[in-house]
Steps between C-alpha positions, in 0.01 A plus 500: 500500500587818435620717838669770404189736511434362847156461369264348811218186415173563608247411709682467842247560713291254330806229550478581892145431552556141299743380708348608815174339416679186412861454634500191784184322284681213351750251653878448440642233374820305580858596346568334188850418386690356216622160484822583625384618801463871443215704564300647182457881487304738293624820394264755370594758214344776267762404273418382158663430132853570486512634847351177667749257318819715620275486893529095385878545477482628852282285632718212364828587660395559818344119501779383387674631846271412718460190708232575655220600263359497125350829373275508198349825360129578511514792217160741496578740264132646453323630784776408714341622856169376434566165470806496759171679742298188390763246613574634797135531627490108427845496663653318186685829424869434394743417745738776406403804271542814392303898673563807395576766766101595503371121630732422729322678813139362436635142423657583811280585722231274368761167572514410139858506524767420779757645701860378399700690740629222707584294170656832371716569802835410307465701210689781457266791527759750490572439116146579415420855430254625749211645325476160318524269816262710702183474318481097586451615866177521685371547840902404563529194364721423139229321216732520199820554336528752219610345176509807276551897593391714245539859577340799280791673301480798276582373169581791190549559163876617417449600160148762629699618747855589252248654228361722743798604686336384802799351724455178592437338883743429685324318820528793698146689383252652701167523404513837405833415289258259346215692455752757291610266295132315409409829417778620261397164302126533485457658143251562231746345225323543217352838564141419482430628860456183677798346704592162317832445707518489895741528784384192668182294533270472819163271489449363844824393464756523693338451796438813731726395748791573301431862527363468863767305658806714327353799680503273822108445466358187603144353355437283777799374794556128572320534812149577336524903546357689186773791419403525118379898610792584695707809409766300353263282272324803394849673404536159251150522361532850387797407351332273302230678420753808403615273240196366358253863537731740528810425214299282327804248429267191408260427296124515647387152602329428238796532319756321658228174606427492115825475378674336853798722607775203433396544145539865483815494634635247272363694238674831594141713583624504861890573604471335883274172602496387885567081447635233662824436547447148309288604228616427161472849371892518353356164296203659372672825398771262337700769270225802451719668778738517833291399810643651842351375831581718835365564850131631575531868539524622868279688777633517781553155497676222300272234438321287200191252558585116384275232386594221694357134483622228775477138519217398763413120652120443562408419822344207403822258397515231637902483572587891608862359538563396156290795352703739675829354391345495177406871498854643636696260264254599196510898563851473535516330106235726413770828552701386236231485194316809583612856571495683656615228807408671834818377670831704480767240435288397106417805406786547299365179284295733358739541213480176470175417497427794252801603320264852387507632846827472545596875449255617779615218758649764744155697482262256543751364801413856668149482403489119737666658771206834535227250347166436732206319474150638651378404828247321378156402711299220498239689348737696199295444240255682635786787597672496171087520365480812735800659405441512099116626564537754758833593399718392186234536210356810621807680496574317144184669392582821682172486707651520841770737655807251728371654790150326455613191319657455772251534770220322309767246453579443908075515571448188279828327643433565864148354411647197379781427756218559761666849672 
């Protein structure tokens, strides 16, 4: 699937009410294992096509290394949370498989997945980067292992920026250095009055908190406490909304959901695009022109938001030793196919692993280091749902000031977190 967009599945809150209504209903049955003695795992993936038979490759040396148990892969590639929601309300969900950031609280807290801090307690935690570990942590216990980090980056078009005489980022940007810059390359190139070229694109994405946290905002804390209309998160909203109302250095929505804002920026209408550090941008520009990738521009803060996925067991296996083995020995393979790995000591495999992002390796080392992910609540969907309503798409549209996106914003949260 692609992650780079960080874009969320739906339906969330409907997933919670399903497996409250149904997990403990069926009975568990005993372990099975192989004929040589070792017990039989399932690991659950989104991954399909090419991606699922390199997964296979994985998958494949880490049995062969292993004494103790057999994993075979249980690939969903189409409606990937639905079904996995299904399983586990039947409790035949797969033994081992993969959350992004978003689910790992409400699987959490509803017991659809287990605890593996005592099996964890020899791993190295202080080789993981820490916005990356943290988000497999609830209500103090560990519930995963992150097998990919992939932090937002602000990727730009050399050859815009060299015909404009715009000089080019150098990772030390502010947003007002930015805002400059997305503004000397938002033209009317053909002269017809209507601006066909753009400094940047913003559509809903990236996510607000990129703009709230660098100004030392906070949407919501880890404890629960709403902060999304706190001085500091208003500072980031208006810079956002500066950009979008004020400069005009996007396109209008419609614009940029029409044509998707990876496409524009491939196809030169737009000089700077906000992507993950792992998309495959320098392969879909190929030769048209020089792709540079640097640091988010700066607040008062240095920060970027990451999509991060981990590696979860169900609570319902039936050995919790052998699945947890198999989930610290399978992340660990895992961080040498996909990048970026969350774990300093492979994260200069990146090269490796994609020869293309070789020339920003130092940058997107940085990026790991100030990455985050949200503090995500059991009930994010309905946050996240709050957030783009009250918040995000009126300011896209120009219909609401920060200062009342923001409020409106913190009312509907505070309703839903029960404050």
């Amino acid at each position: 699937m692609k992650k780079g967009l960080f874009k969320k599945f739906a339906a969330v809150s409907a997933t919670a009410a399903l497996l409250i209504g149904l997990i403990g209903c069926s009975s568990e049955a005993g372990t099975e294992k192989t004929a040589d003695g070792k017990v039989e795992l399932k690991v659950g993936t989104w991954a399909g096509a090419a991606e699922l038979q390199e997964f296979q490759e994985v998958v494949d040396k880490v049995n062969k290394e292993s004494d103790s148990y057999k994993l075979s892969i249980q690939s969903i590639p189409a409606d990937y949370y639905k079904k996995i929601q299904t399983m586990a309300s039947a409790k035949q969900a797969p033994d081992l498989f993969w959350l992004s950031q978003e689910y790992i609280p409400m699987y959490a807290d509803l017991g659809v997945i287990a605890p593996i801090d005592e099996a964890a307690k020899d791993v190295d935690f202080d080789d993981y980067y820490e916005g990356a570990l943290n988000i497999g942590k609830f209500d103090d216990k560990l519930f995963g292992l992150p097998w990919i980090n992939q932090p937002v980056m602000l990727y730009y078009n050399k050859k815009m920026f060299e015909e404009n005489g715009v000089a080019l980022p150098d990772g030390s940007w502010t947003w007002e250095d930015f805002d400059k810059a997305a503004s000397a390359l938002t033209k009317d190139t053909n002269g017809d009055g209507k601006t066909d070229q753009f400094g940047t694109v913003i559509d809903g994405w990236p996510n607000v908190a990129n703009w709230i946290w660098s100004y030392g905002g906070e949407i919501i804390t880890a404890d629960g406490e709403v902060k999304i209309d706190s001085s500091e998160s208003i500072e980031g909203i208006k810079m956002m909304d500066q950009l979008i109302n004020e400069s005009k250095v996007t396109p209008n929505k419609t614009q940029a959901q029409n044509t998707g804002g990876p496409e524009m920026f491939k196809t030169g209408k737009v000089a700077m695009f906000f992507g993950g550090a792992g998309d495959d941008l320098e392969k879909q520009v190929g030769d048209q022109f020089e792709i540079g990738m640097t640091q988010m521009p700066v607040g008062t803060e240095e920060v970027t938001s990451s999509w991060i996925a981990h590696t979860v067991m169900s609570s319902a296996t039936k050995d919790k030793d052998a699945a947890a083995d198999a989930l610290i020995d399978l992340t660990n393979a895992v961080h040498d196919w996909k990048i970026l790995p969350p774990v300093k000591s492979k994260i200069d495999k990146v090269a490796e692993i994609r020869p293309e992002k070789e020339y920003a390796l130092e940058e997107m080392k940085k990026g790991s280091e100030i990455s985050r992910g949200f503090n995500n609540q059991p009930k994010q969907n309905e946050i996240d749902n709050a957030i783009w309503l009250q918040l995000y798409e009126p300011i896209l549209l120009n219909k609401k000031d920060p200062e009342q996106a923001a409020k409106d914003a913190a009312e509907e949260i505070r309703k839903i977190v029960g404050q």
